[in-house]
TITI-273410 format. One record per residue (C-alpha): residue in one letter; x, y, z. Coordinates in steps of 0.25 Angstrom, whole numbers, plus 2048, in hexadecimal, padded with zeros to 3 digits. Layout:
BEGIN
AXYZ...
//
This chain:
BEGIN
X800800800X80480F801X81181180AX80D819817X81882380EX80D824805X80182580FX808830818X813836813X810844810X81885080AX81985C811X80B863811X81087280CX81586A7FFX8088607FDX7FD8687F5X8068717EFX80F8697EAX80D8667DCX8078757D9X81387E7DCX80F8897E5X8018837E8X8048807F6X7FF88E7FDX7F188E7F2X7EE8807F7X7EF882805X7E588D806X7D788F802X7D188580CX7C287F808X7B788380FX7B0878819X7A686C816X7A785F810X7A9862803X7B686D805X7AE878801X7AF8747F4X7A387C7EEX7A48737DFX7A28687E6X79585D7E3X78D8597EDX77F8507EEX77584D7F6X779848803X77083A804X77082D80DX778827801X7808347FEX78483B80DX78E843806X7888497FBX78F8427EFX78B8487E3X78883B7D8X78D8427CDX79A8477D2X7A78437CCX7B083D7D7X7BE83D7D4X7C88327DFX7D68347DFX7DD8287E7X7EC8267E9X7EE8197E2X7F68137ECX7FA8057F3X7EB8037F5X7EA8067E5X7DA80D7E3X7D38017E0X7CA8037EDX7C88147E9X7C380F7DDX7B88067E4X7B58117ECX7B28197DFX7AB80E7DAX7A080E7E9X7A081F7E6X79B81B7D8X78F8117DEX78A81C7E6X78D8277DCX78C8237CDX78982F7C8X7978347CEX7A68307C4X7B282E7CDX7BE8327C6X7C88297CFX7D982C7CEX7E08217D6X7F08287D8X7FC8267E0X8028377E0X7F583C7E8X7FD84A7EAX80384B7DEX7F68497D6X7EC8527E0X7F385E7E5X7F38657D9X7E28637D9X7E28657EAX7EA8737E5X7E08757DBX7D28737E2X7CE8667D9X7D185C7E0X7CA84D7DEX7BE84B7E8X7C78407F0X7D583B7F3X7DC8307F9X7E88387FDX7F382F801X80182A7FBX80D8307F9X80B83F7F7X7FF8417FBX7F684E7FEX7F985280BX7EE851814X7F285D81DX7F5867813X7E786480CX7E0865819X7E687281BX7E387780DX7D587280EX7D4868804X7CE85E80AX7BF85B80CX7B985881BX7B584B81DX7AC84B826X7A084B81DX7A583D817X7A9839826X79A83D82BX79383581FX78C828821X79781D81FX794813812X793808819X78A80C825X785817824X78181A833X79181C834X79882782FX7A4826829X7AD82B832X7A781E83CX7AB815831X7BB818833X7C681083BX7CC81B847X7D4827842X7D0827834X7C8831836X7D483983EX7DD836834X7D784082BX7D3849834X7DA859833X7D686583CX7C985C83EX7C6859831X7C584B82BX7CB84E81CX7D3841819X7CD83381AX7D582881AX7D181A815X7DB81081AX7DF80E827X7EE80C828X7F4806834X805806836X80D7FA83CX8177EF83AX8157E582FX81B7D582FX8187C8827X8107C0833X8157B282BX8247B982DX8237BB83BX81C7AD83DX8277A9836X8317AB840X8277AB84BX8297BC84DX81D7C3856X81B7D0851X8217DA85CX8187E4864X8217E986BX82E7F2866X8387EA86EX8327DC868X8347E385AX8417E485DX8457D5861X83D7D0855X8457DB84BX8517D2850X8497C384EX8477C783FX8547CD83FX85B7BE83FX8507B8838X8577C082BX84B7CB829X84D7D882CX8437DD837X83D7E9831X83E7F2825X8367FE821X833808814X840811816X83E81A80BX82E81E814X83581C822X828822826X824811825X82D811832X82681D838X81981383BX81F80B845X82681584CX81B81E84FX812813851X81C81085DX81E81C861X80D81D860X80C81286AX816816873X812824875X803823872X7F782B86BX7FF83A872X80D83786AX80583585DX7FE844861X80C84B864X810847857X80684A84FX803856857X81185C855X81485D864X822860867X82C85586AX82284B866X82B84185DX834841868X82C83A871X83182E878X82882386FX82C82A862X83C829864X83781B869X83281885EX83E81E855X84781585EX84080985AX84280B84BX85081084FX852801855X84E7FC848X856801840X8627FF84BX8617F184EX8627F083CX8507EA83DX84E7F2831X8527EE823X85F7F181FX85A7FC813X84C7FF819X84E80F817X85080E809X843806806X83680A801X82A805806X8287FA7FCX8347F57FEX8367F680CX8277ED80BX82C7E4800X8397E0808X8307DD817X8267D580DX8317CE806X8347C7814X8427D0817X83B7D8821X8337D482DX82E7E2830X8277EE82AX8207F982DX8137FF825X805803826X7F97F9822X7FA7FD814X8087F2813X7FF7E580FX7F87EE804X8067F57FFX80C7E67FFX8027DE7F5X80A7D77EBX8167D97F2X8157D07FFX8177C27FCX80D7B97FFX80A7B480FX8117BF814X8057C381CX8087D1822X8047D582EX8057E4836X8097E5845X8087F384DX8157F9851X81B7F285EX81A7FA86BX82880486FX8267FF87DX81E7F988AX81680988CX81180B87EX80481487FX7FC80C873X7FC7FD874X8067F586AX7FB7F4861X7F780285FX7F880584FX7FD812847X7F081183EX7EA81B835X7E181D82AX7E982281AX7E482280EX7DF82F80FX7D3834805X7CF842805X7C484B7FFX7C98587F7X7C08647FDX7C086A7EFX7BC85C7E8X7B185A7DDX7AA8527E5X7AF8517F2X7A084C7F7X7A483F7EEX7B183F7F4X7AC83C803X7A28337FCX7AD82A7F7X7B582C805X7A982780AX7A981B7FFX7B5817803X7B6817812X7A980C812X7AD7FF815X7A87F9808X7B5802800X7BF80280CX7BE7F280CX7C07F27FDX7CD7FB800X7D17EE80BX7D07E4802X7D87EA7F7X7E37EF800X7E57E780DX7E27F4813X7DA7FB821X7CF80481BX7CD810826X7BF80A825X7BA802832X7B67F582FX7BB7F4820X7C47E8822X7B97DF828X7B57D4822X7C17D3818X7CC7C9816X7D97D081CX7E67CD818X7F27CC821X7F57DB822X7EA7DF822X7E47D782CX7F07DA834X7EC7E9832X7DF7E6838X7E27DF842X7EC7E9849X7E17F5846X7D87EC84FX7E37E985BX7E57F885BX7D97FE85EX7D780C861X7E780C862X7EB811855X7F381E852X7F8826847X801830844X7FD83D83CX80984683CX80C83F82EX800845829X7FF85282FX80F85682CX814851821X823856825X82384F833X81E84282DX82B842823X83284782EX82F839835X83383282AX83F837826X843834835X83F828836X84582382BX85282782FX84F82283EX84F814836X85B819830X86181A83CX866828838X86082F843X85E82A852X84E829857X852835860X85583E852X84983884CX84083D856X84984A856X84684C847X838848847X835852852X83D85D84BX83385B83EX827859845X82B86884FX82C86E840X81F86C83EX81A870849X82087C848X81D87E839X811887837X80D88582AX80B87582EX7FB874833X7FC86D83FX7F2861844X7EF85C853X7EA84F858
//
């Protein structure tokens, strides 16, 4: 599937909009619309709001789809398009399936045309933030109050696993919706590890003894996608998470002085630190893209490898045949972790926007609304071995390992998931992570410099004016 390089990597949010128009920064981030579900977009179509129509889709309205064309191909979009034309046959859908979302739709974004909804995500991306800012985004909430597709005595919002709603959520206002829910751990071959009779550590200390048992069996313990070190990121801020709690998570994101130099973060550096130290990551791991770091742990010459849920997806055709994947949650640092062991870094991607100043933005919450019902989102899991951010939408399928394995951790976590949204909100801090981190597995720098540097980036911020800030 996508590398977590595509789904969150961002470039800097002063350079997003305007980048392909010289000098079109400034223009594009004034003129804010007006309020209301459709933007303020006066053109725009609306029709009768029914029982069967509670958004007010007019029938006859072209409705133009653009969807990044990524690991997870658009096969599903298009069956979506194809429940938008059931209830609409009057209505033409002009579907574009792309990889370069950016690069395609900032010049239209600069130009008030946009199409009437995006999936925005893969490398290069719009960035959220700056299109927030710049008022291009339609308010949800009308979609999110509208009678779900599948029972319509529940809104949509209801319909929704935990945080998804959050995770689009700006100065109060819902103006992303994300479709697949993405959890971050640690993936092996269970046949491997039954194999050699290996228990899948929970514990930071136990990682450590069994890097040393595959070690002398030949393997090299763990590698990971060097050229994206931000792969390696997940587990140390998932350790960091459960060492620290929901209130080190909040000083991050929150910018609050000194909070990358919190004991559990320079833990959590250390940890990666030992890694790399005691030689458990394979010799040539920094120079390594994501598909090859992946082909080499499915090829059998590395035990370990950290990914999000979209790994068994990305893999197709690739992993040899009874390999059976399977994820496990980071281990604990130690015996006083705040979050239980098996807490999960889980949040919802794949994030689909409505343009205020679409065509038919009223259409555009109508195929939200299509796609987020259980009907499309378990289409979705079944072509892609992957958790729709729809409640309920893997019941009754036949999961593969993966994503059984996915599922079954979601469920052993609970209430006790987390997630991280200084990525989204600062692009510069979340390269400025990165780039350390992939130096920390260098070992170029000492985890006491990566904290240092990170702290210095994220202090910059802060103090940087022009940045809007967010709070959690």
């Amino acid at each position: 599937m996508i590398p977590s390089s595509q789904l969150r990597r961002y470039p800097t949010r002063r350079a997003v909009l305007g980048a392909a128009v010289a000098g079109a920064a400034l223009p594009v981030l004034g003129g804010c619309v007006t309020e209301g579900g459709d933007g303020g977009n006066a053109a725009a179509e609306s029709g009768a709001k029914t029982t069967e129509n509670p958004l007010g889709v007019p029938d006859k309205t072209p409705l133009e789809v653009v969807i990044f064309k990524g690991g997870y191909g658009d096969e599903y979009a298009v069956n979506a398009e194809a429940l938008y034309k059931q209830r609409y046959p009057g209505a033409t859908v002009d579907h574009k399936g792309i990889q370069k979302v950016g690069e395609a739709l900032q010049p239209r974004f600069v130009a008030d045309t946009p199409p009437d909804v995006v999936d925005n995500t893969g490398a290069g991306r719009l960035d959220l933030a700056t299109l927030v800012g710049a008022g291009k985004l339609t308010d949800l909430a009308d979609l999110l109050d509208a009678p779900s597709l599948d029972d319509p005595a529940k809104k949509v919002r209801d319909t929704l696993l935990p945080g998804v709603v959050d995770d689009g959520t700006f100065d109060g206002k819902t103006q992303a919706l994300n479709f697949t829910y993405t959890v971050w751990g640690l993936w092996y071959s269970k046949p491997l590890f039954d194999k050699h009779g290996w228990t899948f550590p929970t514990t930071w200390d136990a990682m450590l003894a069994l890097c040393e048992q595959i070690k002398k069996a030949g393997l090299a313990p763990w590698t990971y996608q060097g050229k994206y070190p931000e792969y390696l990121n997940d587990p140390l801020l998932a350790m960091a998470a459960k060492a620290g709690g929901p209130d080190l998570v909040k000083a991050v994101d929150n910018l609050e002085p000194g909070a990358w130099k919190q004991a559990p973060l320079v833990d959590a550096a250390t940890a990666i630190a030992e890694l790399a130290g005691k030689g458990y990551i394979l010799s040539g791991s920094a120079a390594l893209s994501h598909t090859e770091a992946q082909a080499a742990w499915s090829q059998g010459q590395v035990a370990i490898i950290p990914c999000g849920s979209w790994l068994e997806a990305e893999q197709k055709g690739v992993t040899p045949g009874g390999f059976d994947m399977v994820m496990a949650p980071a281990p604990a640092l130690g015996g006083s972790d705040k979050l239980p062991q098996t807490a999960l870094q889980a949040a919802s991607s794949e994030s689909f926007i409505v343009p205020a100043k679409a065509k038919n933005p009223r259409g555009g919450l109508e195929f939200l609304r299509i796609l987020f019902s259980t009907t499309a989102a378990k289409r979705f899991a079944e072509l892609n071995s992957t958790m729709p951010s729809v409640a309920g939408a893997l019941e009754g399928l036949t999961l593969t390992s993966g994503l059984g394995s996915v599922k079954a951790a979601v469920d052993a976590a609970g209430s006790n998931t987390f997630t991280y949204r200084f990525r989204t909100w600062y692009a510069p801090l979340g390269k400025a992570v990165d780039d350390a981190t992939g130096e920390l597995a260098s070992k170029r720098i000492t985890p006491a410099d990566w904290a240092n540097r990170v702290q210095k980036a994220a202090d910059a911020v802060a103090a940087d004016s022009a940045v809007k800030k967010f709070q959690r």
